[in-house]
C-alpha positions in Angstrom: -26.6 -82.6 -26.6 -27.0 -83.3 -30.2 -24.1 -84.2 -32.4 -23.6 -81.1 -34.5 -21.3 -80.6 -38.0 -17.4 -80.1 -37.5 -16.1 -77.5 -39.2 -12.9 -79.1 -41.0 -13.2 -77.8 -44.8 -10.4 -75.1 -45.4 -9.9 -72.0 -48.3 -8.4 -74.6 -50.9 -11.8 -77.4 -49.8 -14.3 -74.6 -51.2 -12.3 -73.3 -54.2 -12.5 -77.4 -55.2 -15.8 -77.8 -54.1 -17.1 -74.6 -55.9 -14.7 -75.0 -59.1 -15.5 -79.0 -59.1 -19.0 -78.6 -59.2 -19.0 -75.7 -62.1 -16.8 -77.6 -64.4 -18.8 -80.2 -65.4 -21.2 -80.8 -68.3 -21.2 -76.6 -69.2 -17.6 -77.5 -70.5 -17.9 -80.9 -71.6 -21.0 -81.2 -73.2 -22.8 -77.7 -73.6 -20.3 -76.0 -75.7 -21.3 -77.7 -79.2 -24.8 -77.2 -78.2 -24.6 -73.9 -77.4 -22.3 -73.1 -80.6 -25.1 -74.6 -82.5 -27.7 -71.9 -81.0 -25.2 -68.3 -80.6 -22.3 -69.2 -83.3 -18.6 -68.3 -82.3 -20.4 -65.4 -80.4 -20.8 -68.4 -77.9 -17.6 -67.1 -76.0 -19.8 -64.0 -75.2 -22.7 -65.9 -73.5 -20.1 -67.6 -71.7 -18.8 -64.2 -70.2 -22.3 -62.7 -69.9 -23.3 -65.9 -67.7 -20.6 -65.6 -65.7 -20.7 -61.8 -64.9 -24.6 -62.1 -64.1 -23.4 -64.8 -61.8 -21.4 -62.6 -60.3 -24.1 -60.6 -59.2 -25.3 -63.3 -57.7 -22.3 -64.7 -55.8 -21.0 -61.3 -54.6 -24.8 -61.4 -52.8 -24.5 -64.7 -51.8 -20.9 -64.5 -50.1 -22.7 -60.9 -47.8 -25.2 -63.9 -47.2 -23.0 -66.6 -46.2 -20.8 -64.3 -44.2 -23.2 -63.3 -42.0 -24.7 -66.7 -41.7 -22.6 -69.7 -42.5 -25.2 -72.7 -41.7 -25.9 -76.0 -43.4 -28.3 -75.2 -46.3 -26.9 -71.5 -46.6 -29.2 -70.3 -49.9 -32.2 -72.0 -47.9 -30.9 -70.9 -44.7 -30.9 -67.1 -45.4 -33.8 -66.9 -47.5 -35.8 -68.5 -45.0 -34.6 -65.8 -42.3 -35.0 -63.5 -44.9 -38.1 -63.7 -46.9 -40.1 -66.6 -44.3 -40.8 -69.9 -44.3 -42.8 -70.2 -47.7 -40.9 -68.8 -49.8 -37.6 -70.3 -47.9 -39.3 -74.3 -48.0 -39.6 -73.7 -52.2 -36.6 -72.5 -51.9 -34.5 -75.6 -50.0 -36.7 -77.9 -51.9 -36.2 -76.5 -55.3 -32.0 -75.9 -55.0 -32.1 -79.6 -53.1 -33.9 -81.0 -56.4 -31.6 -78.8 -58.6 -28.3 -80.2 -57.1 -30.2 -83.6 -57.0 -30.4 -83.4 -60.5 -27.4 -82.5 -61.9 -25.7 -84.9 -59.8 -27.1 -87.5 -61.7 -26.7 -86.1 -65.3 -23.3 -85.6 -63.9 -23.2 -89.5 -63.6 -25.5 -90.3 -66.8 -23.1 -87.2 -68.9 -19.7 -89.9 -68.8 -22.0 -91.8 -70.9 -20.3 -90.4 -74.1 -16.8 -90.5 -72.5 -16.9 -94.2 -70.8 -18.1 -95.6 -73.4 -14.4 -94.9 -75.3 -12.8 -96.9 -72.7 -15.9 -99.8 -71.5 -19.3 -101.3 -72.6 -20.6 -101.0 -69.7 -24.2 -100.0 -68.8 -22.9 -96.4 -67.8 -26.3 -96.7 -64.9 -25.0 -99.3 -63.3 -21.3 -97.6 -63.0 -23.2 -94.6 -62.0 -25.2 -96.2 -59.6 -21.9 -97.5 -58.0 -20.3 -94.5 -58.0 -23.2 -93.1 -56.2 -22.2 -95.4 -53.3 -19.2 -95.1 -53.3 -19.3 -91.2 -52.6 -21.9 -91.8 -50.0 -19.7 -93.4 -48.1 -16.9 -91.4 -48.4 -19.5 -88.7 -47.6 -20.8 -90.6 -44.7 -17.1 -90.9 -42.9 -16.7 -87.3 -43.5 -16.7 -84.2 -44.5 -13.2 -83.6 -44.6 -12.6 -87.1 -46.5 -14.7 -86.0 -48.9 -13.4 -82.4 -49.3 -10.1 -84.1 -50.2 -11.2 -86.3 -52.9 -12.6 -83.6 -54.9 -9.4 -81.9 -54.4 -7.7 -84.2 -56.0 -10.2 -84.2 -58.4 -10.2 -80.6 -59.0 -6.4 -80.4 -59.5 -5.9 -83.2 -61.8 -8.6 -81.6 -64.0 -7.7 -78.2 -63.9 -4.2 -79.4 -65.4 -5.4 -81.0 -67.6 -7.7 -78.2 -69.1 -4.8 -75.9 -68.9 -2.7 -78.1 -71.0 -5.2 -78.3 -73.6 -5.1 -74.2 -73.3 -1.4 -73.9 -73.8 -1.8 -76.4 -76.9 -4.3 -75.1 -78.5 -4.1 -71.4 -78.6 -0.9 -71.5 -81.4 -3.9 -73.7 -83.8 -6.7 -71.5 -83.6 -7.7 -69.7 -86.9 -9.3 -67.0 -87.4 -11.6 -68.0 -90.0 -13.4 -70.2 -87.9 -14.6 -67.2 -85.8 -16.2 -65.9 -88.9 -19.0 -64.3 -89.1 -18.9 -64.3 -85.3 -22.7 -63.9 -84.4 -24.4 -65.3 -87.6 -27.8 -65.2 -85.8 -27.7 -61.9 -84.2 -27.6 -60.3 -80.7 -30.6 -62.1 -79.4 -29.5 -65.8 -79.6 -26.4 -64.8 -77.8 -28.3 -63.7 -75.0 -30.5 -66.9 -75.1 -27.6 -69.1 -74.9 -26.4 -67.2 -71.6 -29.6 -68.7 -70.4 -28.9 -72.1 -71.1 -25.5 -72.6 -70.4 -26.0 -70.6 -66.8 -26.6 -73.6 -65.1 -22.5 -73.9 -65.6 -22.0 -71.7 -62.4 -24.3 -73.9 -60.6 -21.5 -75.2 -58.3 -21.8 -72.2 -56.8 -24.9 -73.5 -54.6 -22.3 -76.0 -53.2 -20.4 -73.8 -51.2 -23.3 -72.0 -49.6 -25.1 -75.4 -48.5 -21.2 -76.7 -46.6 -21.0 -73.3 -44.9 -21.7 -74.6 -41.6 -18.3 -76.9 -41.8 -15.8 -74.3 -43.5 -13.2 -73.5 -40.7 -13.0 -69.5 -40.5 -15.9 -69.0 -42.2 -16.4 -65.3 -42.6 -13.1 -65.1 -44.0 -12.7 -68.5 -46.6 -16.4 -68.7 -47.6 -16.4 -65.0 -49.5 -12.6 -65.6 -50.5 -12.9 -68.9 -51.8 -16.8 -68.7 -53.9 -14.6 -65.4 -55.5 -11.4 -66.8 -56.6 -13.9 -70.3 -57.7 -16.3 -68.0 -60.0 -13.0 -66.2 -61.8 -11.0 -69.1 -62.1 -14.2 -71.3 -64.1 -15.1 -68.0 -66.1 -11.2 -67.9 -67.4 -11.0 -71.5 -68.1 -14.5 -71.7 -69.7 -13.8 -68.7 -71.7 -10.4 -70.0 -73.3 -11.3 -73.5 -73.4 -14.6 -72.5 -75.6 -12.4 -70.3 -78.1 -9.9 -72.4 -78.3 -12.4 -75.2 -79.2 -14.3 -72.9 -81.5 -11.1 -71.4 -82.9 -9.4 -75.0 -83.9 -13.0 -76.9 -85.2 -15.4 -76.6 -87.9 -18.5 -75.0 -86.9 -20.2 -78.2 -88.7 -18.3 -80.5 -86.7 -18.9 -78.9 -83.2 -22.5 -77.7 -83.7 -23.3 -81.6 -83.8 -20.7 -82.9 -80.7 -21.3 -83.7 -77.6 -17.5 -83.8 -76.7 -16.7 -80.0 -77.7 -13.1 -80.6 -76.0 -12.7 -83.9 -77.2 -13.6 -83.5 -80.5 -11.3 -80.3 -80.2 -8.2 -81.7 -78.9 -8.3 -84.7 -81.7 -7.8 -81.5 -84.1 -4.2 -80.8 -82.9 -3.3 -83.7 -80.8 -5.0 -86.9 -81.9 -6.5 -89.9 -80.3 -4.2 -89.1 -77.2 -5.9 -85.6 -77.1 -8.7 -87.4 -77.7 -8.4 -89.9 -75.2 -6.6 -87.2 -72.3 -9.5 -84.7 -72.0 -12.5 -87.8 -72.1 -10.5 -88.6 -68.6 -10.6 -85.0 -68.0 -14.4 -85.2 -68.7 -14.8 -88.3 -66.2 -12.7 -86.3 -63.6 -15.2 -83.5 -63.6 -18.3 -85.4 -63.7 -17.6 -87.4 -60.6 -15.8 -84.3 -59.2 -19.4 -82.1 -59.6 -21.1 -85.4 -58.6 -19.7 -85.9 -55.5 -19.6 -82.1 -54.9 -23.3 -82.3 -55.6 -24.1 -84.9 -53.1 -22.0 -83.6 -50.6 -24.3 -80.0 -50.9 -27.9 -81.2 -51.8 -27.7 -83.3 -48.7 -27.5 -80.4 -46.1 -30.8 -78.9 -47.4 -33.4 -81.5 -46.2 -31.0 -81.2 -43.0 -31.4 -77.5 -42.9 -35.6 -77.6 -43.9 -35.8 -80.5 -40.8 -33.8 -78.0 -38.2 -36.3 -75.3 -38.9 -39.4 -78.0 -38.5 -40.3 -77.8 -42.4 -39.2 -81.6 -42.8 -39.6 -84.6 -40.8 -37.0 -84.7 -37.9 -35.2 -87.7 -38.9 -33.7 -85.2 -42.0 -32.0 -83.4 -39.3 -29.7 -86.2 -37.4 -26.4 -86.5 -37.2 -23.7 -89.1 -37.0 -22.5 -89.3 -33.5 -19.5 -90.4 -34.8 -18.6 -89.0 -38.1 -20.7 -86.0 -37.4 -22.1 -86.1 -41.0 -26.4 -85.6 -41.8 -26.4 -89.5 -42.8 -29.8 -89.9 -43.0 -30.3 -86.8 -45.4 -27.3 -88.5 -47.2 -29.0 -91.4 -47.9 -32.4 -90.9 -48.5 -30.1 -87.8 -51.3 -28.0 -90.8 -52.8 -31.5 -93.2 -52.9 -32.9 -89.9 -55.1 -30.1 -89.3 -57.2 -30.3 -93.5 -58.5 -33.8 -93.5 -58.9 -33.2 -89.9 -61.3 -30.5 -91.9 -63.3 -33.1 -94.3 -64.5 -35.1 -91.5 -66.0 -35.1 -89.0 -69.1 -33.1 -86.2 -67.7 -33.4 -83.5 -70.4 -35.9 -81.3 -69.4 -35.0 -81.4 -65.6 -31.9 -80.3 -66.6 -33.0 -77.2 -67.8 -35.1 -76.8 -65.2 -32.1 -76.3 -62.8 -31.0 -73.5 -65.0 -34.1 -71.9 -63.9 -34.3 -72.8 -60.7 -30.1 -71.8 -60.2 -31.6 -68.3 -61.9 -34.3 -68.0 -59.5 -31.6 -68.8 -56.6 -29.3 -66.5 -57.4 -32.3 -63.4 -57.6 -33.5 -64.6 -54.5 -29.9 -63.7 -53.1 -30.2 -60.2 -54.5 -33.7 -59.7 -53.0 -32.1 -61.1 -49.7 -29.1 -58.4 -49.5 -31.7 -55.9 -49.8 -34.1 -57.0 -47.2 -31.2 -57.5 -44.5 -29.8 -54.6 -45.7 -32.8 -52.2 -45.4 -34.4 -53.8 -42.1 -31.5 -53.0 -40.6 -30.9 -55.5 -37.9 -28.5 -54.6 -36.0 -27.1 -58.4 -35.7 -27.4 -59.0 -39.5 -22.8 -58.5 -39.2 -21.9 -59.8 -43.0 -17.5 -59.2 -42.3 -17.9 -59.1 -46.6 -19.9 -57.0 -48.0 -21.3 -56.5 -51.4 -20.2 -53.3 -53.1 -21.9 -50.8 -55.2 -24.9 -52.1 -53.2 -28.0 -51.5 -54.4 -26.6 -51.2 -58.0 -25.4 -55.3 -58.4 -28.2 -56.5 -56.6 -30.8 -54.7 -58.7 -28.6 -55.8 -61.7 -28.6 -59.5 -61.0 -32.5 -59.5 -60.4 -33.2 -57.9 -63.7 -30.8 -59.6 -65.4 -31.8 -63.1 -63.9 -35.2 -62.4 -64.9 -34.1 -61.5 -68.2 -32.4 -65.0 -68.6 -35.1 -66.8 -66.9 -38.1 -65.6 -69.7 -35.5 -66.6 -72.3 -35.2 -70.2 -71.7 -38.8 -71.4 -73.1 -42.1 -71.7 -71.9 -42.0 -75.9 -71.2 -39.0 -74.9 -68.5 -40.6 -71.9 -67.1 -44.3 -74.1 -66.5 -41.7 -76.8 -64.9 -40.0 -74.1 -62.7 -43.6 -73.3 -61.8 -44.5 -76.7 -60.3 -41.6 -77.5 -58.5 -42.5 -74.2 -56.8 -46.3 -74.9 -56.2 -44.4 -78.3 -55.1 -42.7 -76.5 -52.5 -45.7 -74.6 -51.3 -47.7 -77.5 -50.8 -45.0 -78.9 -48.5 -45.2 -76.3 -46.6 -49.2 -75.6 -46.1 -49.4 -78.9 -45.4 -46.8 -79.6 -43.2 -44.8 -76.9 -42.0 -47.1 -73.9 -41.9 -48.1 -75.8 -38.8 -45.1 -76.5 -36.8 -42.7 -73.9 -38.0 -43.1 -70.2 -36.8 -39.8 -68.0 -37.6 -39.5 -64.4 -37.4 -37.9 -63.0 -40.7 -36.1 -59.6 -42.0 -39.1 -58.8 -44.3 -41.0 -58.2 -41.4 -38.8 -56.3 -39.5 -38.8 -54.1 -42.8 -42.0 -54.0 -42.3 -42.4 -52.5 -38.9 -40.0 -50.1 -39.9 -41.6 -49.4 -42.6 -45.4 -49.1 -40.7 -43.3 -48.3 -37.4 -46.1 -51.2 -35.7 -44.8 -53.7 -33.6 -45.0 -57.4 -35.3 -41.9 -58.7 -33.8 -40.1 -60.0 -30.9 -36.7 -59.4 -31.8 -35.9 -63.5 -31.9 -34.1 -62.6 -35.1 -31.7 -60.8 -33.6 -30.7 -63.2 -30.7 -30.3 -66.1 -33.5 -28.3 -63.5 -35.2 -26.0 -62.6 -32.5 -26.0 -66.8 -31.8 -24.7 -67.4 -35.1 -21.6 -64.7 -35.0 -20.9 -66.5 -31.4 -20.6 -69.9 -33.3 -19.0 -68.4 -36.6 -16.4 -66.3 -34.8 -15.5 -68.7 -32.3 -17.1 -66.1 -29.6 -16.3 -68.0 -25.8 -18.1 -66.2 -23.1 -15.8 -65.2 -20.2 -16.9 -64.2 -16.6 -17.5 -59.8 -18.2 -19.6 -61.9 -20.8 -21.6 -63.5 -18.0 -22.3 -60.2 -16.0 -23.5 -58.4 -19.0 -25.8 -60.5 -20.1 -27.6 -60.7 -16.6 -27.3 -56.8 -15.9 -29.2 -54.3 -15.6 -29.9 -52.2 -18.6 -31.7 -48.8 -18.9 -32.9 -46.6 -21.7 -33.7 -43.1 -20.6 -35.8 -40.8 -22.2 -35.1 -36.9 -22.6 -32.1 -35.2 -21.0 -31.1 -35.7 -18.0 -28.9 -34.1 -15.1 -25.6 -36.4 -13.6 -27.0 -36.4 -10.2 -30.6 -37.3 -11.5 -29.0 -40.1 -13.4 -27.0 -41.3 -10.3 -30.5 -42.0 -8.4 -32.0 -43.3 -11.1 -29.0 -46.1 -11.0 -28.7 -46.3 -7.2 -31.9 -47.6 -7.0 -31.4 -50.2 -10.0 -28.5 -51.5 -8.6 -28.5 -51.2 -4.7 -31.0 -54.2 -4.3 -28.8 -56.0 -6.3 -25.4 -55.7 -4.2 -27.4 -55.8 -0.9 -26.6 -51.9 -0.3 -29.1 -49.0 0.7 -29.8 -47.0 -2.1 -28.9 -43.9 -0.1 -25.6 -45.1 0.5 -25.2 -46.2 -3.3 -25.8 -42.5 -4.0 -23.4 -40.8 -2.1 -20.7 -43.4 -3.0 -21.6 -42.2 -7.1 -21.0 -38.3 -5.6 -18.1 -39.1 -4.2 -16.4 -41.2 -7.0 -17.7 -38.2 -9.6 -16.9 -35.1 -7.5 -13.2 -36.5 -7.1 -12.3 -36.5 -10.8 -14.9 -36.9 -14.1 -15.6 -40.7 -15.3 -16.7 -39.0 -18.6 -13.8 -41.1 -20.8 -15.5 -38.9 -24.2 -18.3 -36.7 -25.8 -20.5 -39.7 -25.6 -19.3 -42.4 -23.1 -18.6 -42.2 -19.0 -17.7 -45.1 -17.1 -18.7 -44.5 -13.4 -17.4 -46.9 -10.9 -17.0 -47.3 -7.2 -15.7 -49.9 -4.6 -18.2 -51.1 -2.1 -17.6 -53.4 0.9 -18.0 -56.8 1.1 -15.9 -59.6 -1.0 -16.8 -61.6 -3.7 -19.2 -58.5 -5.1 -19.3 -57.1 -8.8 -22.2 -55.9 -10.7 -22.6 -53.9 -14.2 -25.3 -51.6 -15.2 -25.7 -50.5 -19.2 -27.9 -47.3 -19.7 -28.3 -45.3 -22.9 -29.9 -41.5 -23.1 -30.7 -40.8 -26.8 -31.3 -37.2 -25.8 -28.0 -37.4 -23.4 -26.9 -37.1 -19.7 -25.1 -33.6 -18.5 -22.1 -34.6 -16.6 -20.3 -31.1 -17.0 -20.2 -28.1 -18.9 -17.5 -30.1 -21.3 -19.5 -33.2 -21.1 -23.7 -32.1 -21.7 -24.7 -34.5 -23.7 -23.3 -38.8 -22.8 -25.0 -41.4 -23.9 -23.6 -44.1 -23.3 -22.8 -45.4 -19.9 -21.6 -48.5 -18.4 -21.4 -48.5 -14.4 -19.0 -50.9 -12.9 -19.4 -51.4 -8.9 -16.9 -54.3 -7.2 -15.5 -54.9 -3.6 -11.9 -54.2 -3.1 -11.0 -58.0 -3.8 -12.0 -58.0 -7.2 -9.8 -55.0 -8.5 -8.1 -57.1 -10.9 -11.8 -58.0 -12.5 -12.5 -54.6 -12.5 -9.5 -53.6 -14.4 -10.2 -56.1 -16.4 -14.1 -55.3 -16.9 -12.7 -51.2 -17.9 -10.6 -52.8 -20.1 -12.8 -54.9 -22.1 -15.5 -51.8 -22.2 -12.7 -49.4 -23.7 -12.0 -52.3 -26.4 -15.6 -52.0 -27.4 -16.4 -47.8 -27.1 -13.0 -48.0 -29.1 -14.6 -49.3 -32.3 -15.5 -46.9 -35.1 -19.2 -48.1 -35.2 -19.7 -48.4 -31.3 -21.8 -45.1 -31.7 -24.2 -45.6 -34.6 -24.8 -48.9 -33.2 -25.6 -48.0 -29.6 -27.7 -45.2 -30.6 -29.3 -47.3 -33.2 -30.2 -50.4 -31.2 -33.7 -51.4 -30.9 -34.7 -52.7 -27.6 -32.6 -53.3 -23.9 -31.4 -56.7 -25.9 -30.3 -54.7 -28.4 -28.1 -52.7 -26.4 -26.7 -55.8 -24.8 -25.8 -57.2 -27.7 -23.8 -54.2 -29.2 -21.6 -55.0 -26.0 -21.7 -58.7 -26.1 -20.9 -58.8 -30.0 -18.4 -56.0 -29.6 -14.4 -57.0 -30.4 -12.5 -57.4 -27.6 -10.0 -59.5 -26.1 -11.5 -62.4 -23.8 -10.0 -63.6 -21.3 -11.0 -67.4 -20.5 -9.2 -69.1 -18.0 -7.9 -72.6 -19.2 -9.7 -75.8 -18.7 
């Protein structure tokens, strides 16, 4: 069996990896730059980048939830929209991350060179082995380096808060938007690529413990803490500089904390600014890696992407050839492709609107998201027009470089995936739904139900086993009780080594002495038979319903248990774990709803209940 990622990366591992990865150049260097474009105003584009990211995380944390693999954004797109689109997805967010690692690494440039003269590409270029081997040990080694990372930078930041918010004049926010509305909006575009580290969380989901819980939790309380901290950072820097002076800086906070604290405030936040660029560096490693791992898994890459570590259970391959990218990038001009992953993190976070609504409206009944978006389709639809909005605004030479990395990522795929991979995808089941033809064979929906096994920690006990060999029958029209007992007794009997006549009059018996009808929609028939060591289940579902009784003319769902007399307890057992099940608010909708005899078999195998697995 192949080695496969261990989930060790807890709540306060994703806040830090998310909050490490945001706080990064689009606090240390884009503030004067952006000043320069939107004025004091600049604190608005801050807030308006934020809340359209929002849009996009909330959509992206329904994703996650439901799906928490390596490559998440990749991962869901690709079951979402289909291979295509999903390759120029994982290429493009691996490039993206890729990239800003190393303008992470080249950004200390203006920062080291306070403290050394050295060639800041060779330190990078050491720095990018060192993280590769602390990402190579482990994920959990690296998860709590950028935790200390994250924490000595976020006290940092707060201190030059608390100092700075008794300096800042008033005059200096004057006039506040001295170039209108419409540069304001402009700078939201360029300085979005701050909430990048948002792509981080999604591409570890795989090795978060508890994901459907920590992922959601942790990407939300990431997303508000960076919006505070850049927001009141950026007006206390505005509010305690001349707009002269930080219109032309590339060390906003630097250049701001030398106005009220001197060469030491100087000198304090350029380590701050080294602590976040290796924090979103190593951050940035650790994700980009597990997208040429996810694209390999899925037969869009060459295999050797997806192996890993026997030992360390890390993608070390994907690691390395990552890290061999990232020091060939620091050798080269990086300005453009840094705005390109603005686009490309715009075009990321619209694909996971699109995605909500395609899993949403196919309605598989294994997509199981335990978060959900709200005020869904209202955010979704807002973070796709807003996204698009953004992405026209940030210039045609970044838009025609968007453009090729995605015909870049198509011609991966037509000429090497198209003919290896063949997935079925949401879109099409929308489709059918849509056309009500029949284009697929409901392989979704078992990799769905896989994937809540895995991410709830789902083990399969001996009720587990029998139901998913059972029989299972979906009746058409209505249907009498005795009608429905012959109908089973000749489903079952061949099973249990019985006559089918005799099968029959045991059901009579068992319904005549009291009603197995348990509510308006449910009965539970079940009878002892002789023999020993005998048990067998039987699921069957009548849309139109079965008439037990006057009280009871219309069950659909019914689950028939039949055991020998030495396996009572199991068959306590097996009532107990279908009345856990029925008990659940949805049970209905879902078994009514269900698409095929799979279907129905999953609503029972994915329903909560407690197992009961005997110890190793």
């Amino acid at each position: 069996m192949a080695a496969k990622l261990k989930r060790e990366l807890t709540l306060l591992n994703v806040f830090c990896t998310a909050t490490g990865a945001m706080i990064s150049s689009g606090l240390f260097v884009l503030p004067g730059l952006a000043h320069a474009k939107a004025g004091p105003a600049v604190i608005i584009s801050y807030l308006l980048a934020g809340l359209l990211a929002m849009t996009g995380m909330l959509s992206q944390a329904e994703l996650i939830s439901a799906m928490p693999k390596a490559g998440g954004d990749y991962f869901f797109v690709m079951r979402s929209m289909g291979p295509a689109i999903g390759t120029v997805n994982g290429l493009i967010i691996w490039l993206s991350l890729s990239l800003k690692t190393a303008f992470a690494l080249v950004g200390m440039a203006a920062f080291t060179a306070m403290v050394t003269s050295l060639d800041i590409r060779l330190i990078a270029v050491v720095l990018c082995l060192i993280f590769l081997a602390v990402n190579l040990v482990g994920v959990k080694e690296a998860g709590r380096l950028q935790v200390a990372l994250v924490f000595g930078l976020l006290v940092i930041l707060a201190g030059y808060i608390f100092r700075g918010l008794p300096m800042v004049e008033v005059l200096h926010f004057k006039p506040f938007a001295p170039y209108g509305f419409r540069p304001v909006l402009a700078t939201a575009g360029f300085v979005f690529v701050s909430y990048g580290g948002l792509l981080g969380v999604s591409a570890v989901a795989e090795e978060v413990k508890n994901p459907a819980r920590t992922l959601p939790l942790g990407m939300m309380l990431s997303l508000l803490t960076v919006m505070l901290f850049y927001t009141l950072a950026v007006f206390v820097t505005s509010g305690v500089t001349d707009a002269s002076e930080l219109d032309a800086s590339l060390t906003p906070l630097s250049l701001g904390a030398g106005s009220f604290m001197g060469r030491t405030g100087v000198i304090v936040l350029s380590v701050a600014a080294i602590l976040a660029f290796v924090s979103t560096a190593n951050a940035g490693l650790m994700a980009a890696s597990r997208y040429p791992l996810a694209l390999a898994r899925d037969d869009l890459l060459p295999p050797a992407f997806k192996r890993i570590n026997s030992r360390f259970h890390t993608p070390h391959v994907s690691l390395m050839v990552t890290t061999g990218f990232i020091a060939v990038v620091l050798f080269l001009k990086l300005d453009m492709l840094v705005k390109v992953a603005s686009g490309v993190l715009m075009l990321t976070f619209l694909f996971s609107c699109l995605c909500v609504i395609i899993m949403r409206e196919s309605r598989l009944q294994n997509y199981r998201p335990p978060f959900r978006s709200p005020l869904y389709p209202w955010i979704q639809i807002a973070g796709i027009i807003g996204c698009s909005v953004l992405l026209y605004s940030i210039g045609f030479e970044a838009l025609l470089a968007c453009a090729g990395l995605i015909a870049f990522g198509l011609f991966m795929y037509w000429f090497f995936g198209r003919i290896r991979a063949t997935r079925e995808y949401a879109l099409m089941h929308l489709v059918e739904r849509m056309t009500s033809r029949a284009l697929t064979d409901h392989v979704l929906e078992t990799e769905l139900k896989e994937i809540i096994q895995e991410r709830d920690e789902i083990t399969k006990d001996r009720f587990d086993v029998l139901v998913e060999g059972c029989e299972v029958l979906d009746l058409e029209g209505t249907m009498e009780a005795d009608d429905f007992f012959k109908v089973i007794s000749n489903a079952m009997a061949p099973r249990l080594d019985i006559r089918p006549e005799a099968f029959l009059k045991l059901m009579r018996q068992r319904e005549t002495e009291s009603s197995t009808v348990l509510g308006p929609h449910l009965a539970i028939p079940h009878i002892v038979i002789e023999g020993a060591d005998r048990f067998a289940i039987l699921l069957a579902r009548c849309s139109k319903g079965i008439r037990f009784s006057a009280n009871a003319p219309s069950v659909n769902a019914v689950f028939v248990l039949t055991g020998s007399k030495d396996e009572r307890n199991f068959h306590l057992r097996a009532l107990s774990a279908i009345a856990q099940i029925t008990q659940t608010l949805d049970f209905q909708k879902r078994w009514l709803e269900a698409k095929s005899l799979e279907g129905l078999r999953d609503v029972v195998l994915l329903g909560e209940r407690r197992r009961h697995v005997p110890p190793v």
